[in-house]
C-alpha positions as CSV (number, residue, x, y, z in Angstrom):
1,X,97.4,122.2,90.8
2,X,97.3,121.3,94.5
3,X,100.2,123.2,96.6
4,X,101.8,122.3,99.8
5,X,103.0,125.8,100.5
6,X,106.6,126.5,101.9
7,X,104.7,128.1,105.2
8,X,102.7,124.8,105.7
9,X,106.1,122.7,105.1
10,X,108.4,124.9,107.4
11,X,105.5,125.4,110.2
12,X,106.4,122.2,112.4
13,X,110.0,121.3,110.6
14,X,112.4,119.5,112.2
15,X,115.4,120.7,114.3
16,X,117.8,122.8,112.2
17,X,120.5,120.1,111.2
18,X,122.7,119.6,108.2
19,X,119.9,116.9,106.9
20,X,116.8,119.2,107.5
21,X,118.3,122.1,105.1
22,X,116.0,123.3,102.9
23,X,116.3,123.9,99.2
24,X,115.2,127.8,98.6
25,X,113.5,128.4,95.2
26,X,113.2,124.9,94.4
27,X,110.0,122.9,93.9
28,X,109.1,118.8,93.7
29,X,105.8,117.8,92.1
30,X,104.2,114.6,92.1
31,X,101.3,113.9,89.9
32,X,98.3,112.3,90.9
33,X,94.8,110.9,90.1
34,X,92.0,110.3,92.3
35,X,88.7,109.0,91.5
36,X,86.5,105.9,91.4
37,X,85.5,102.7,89.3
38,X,82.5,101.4,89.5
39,X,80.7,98.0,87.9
40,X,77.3,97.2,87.4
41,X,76.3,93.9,88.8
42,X,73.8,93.1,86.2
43,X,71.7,90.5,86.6
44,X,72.8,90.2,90.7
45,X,72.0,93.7,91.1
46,X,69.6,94.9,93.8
47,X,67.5,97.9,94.5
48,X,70.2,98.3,97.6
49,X,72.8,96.6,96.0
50,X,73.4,97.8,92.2
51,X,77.3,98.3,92.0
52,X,80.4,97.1,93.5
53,X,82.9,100.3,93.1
54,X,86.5,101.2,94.2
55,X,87.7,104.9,95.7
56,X,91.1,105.3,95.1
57,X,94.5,107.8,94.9
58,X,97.2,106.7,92.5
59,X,100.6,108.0,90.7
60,X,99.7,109.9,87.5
61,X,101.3,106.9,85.6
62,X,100.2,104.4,88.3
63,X,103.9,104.7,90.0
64,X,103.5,103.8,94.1
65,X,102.6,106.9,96.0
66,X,103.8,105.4,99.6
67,X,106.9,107.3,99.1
68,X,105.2,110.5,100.2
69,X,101.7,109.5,101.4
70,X,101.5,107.8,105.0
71,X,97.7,107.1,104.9
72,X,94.7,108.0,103.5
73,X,91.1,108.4,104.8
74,X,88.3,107.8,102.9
75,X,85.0,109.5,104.4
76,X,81.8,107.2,102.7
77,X,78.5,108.6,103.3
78,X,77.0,108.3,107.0
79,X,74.5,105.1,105.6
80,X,77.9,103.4,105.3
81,X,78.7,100.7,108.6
82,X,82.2,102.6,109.9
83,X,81.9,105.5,107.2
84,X,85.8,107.2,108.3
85,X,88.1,104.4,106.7
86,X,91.5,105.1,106.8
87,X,94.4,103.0,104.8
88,X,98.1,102.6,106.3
89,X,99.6,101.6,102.7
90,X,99.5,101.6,98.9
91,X,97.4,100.9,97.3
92,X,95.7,103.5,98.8
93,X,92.4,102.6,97.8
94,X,88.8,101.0,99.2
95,X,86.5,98.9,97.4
96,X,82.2,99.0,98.6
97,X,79.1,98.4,97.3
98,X,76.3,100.3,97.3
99,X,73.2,101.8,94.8
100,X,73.7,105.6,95.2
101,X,76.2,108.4,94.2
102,X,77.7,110.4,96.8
103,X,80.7,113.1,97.5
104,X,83.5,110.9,99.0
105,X,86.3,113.1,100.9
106,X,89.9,111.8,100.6
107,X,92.5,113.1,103.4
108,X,96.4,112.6,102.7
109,X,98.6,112.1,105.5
110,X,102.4,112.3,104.4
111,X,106.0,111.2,105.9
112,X,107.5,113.3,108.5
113,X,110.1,114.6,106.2
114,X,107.6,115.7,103.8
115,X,105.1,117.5,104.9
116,X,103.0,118.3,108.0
117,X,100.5,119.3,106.5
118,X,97.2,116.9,105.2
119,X,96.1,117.2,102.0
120,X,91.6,117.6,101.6
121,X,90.4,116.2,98.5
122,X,87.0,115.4,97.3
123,X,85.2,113.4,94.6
124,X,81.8,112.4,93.3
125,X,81.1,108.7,93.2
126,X,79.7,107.9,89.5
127,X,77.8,104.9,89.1
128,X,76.2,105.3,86.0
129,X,77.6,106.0,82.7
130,X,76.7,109.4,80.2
131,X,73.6,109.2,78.1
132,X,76.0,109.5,75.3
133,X,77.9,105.9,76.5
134,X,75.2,103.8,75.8
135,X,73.4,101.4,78.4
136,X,74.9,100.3,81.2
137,X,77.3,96.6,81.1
138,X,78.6,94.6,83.2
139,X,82.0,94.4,80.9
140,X,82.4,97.9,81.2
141,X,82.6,100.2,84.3
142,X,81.9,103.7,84.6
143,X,85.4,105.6,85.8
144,X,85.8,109.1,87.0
145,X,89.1,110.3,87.6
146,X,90.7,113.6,88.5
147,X,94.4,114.7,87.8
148,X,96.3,117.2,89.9
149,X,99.8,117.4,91.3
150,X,101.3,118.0,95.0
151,X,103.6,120.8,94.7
152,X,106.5,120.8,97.8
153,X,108.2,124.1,97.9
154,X,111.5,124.0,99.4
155,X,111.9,120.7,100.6
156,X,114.7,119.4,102.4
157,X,118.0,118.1,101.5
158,X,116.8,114.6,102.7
159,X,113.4,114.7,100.9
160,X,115.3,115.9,98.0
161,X,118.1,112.8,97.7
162,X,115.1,110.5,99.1
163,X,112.9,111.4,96.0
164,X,114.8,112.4,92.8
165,X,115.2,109.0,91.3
166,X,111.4,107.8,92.3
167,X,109.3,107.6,89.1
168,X,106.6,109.4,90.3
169,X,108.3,112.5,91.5
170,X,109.4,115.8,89.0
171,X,112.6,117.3,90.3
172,X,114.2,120.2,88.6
173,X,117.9,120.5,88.3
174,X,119.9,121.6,91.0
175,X,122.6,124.5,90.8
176,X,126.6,122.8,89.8
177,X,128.2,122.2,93.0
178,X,125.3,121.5,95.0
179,X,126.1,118.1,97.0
180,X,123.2,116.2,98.8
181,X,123.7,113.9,100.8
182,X,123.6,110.1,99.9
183,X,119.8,109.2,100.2
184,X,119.6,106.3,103.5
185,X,117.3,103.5,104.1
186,X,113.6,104.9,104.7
187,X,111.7,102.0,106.5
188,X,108.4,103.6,105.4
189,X,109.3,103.3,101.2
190,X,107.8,99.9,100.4
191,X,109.8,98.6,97.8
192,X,108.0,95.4,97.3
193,X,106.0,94.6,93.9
194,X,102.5,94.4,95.6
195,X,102.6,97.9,96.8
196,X,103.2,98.8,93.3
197,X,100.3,99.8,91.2
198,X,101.7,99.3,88.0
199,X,100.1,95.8,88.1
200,X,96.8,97.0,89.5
201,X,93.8,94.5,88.2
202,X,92.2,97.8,86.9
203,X,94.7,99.8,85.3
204,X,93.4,98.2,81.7
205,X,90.2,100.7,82.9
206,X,92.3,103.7,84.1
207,X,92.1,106.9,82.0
208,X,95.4,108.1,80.5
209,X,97.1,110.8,81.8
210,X,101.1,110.9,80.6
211,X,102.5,114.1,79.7
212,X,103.0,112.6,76.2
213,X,99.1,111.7,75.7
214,X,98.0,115.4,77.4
215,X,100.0,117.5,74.7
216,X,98.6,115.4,71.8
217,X,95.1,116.5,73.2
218,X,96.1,119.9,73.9
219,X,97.4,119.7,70.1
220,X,93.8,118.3,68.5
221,X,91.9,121.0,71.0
222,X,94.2,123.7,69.4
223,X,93.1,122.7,65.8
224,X,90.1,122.6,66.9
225,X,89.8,125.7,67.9
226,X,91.3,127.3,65.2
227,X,89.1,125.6,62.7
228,X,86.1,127.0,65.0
229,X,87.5,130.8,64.8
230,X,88.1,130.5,60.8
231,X,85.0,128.9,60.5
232,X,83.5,131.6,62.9
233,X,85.3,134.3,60.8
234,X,84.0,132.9,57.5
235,X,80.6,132.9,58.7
236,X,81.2,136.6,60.2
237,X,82.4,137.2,56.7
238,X,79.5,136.4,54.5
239,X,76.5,138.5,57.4
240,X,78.7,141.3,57.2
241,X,78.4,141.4,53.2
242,X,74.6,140.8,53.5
243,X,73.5,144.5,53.8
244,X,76.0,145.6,50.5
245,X,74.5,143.3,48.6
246,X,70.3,144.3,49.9
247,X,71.7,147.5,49.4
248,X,72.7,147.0,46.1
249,X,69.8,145.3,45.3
250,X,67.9,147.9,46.6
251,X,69.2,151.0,44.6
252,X,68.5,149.1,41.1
């Protein structure tokens, strides 16, 4: 879990007015991925020029993160022409070419009434795919994602109304009686369907990772696990009877 903590948050807030109030013991997460994609050219492929790959940050669910992030940098490896790219809007993403892997660091930026504090990720580019995966092909690309979430402690009253009905945000439930104010127009949410990467050309290639999906692993780990220990036990079982029964054997 990535936290925003409520000292980072409240270090350059705004001025004290009824909108800037913040919500004590209350917490908003946003779930994320960031990663890369990356295909094999095949038969175009170059010693220089094997892959064509994308570096990206998206909603857990592939929901438009522009509601919190302002722009994101992308730091490519110093070989790259103009290595420090940065993106002013979703998708927040860059697509390159290239023949080796390399760390890529990914700096957040977020909206005013956020957070003023960036957010330092990093990420190793993979180009080629496990030995276990079979060859490499030109229908298939080799993804690498990572999920986290973006914790905001005590956010504001604003933040708070702006953000509880976006489908990428977790909100708990506020105390009865606790009226926010109505959320206004935000010129920096981009509500139009491009900015939205439920439609993204890759997300047939993205990996899976709704709350739904993640207990059903969590369940089939558990099993598992417990069919390890019992076998574990069983196998435990049968050494310690080996000296009784040499011992036996041996007083006949």
């Amino acid at each position: 879990m990535i936290p925003a903590t409520p000292s980072s948050i409240r270090a350059q807030s705004s001025p004290p007015l009824v909108a800037t109030r913040r919500l004590k013991d209350v917490e908003i997460s946003f779930p994320i991925v960031y990663g890369t994609i990356a295909f094999w050219l095949g038969k175009k492929a170059t010693e220089y020029n094997s892959h064509k790959w994308t570096v990206y940050v998206r909603g857990a669910t592939n929901e438009d993160l522009s509601v919190i992030v302002k722009r994101a940098v992308f730091q490519l490896h110093s070989s790259f022409n103009n290595p420090t790219r940065v993106v002013e809007s979703a998708p927040f993403e860059l697509s390159e070419s290239g023949w080796g892997e390399f760390e890529i660091a990914i700096t957040l930026f977020f909206h005013s009434d956020v957070c003023d504090k960036q957010l330092d990720l990093y990420h190793q580019l993979k180009l080629f795919p496990e030995e276990d995966s079979g060859p490499q092909s030109i229908k298939k690309p080799v993804v690498a994602e990572t999920y986290d979430e973006i914790v905001f402690s005590e956010p504001s009253e604003a933040f708070f109304a702006r953000v509880q009905n976006h489908p990428a945000a977790i909100v708990p439930r506020l105390p009865s009686g606790l009226n926010l104010p109505a959320p206004g127009p935000i010129d920096h949410v981009n509500e139009k369907k491009r900015s939205d990467t439920k439609d993204h050309p890759f997300s047939q290639w993205f990996m899976n990772f709704s709350e739904a999906d993640e207990l059903l692993k969590l369940a089939a780990a558990r099993q598992q696990v417990q069919a390890h220990i019992a076998k574990l036990r069983r196998q435990l079982s049968m050494i310690d009877g080996l000296p009784q029964q040499s011992k036996a054997a041996s007083g006949q």
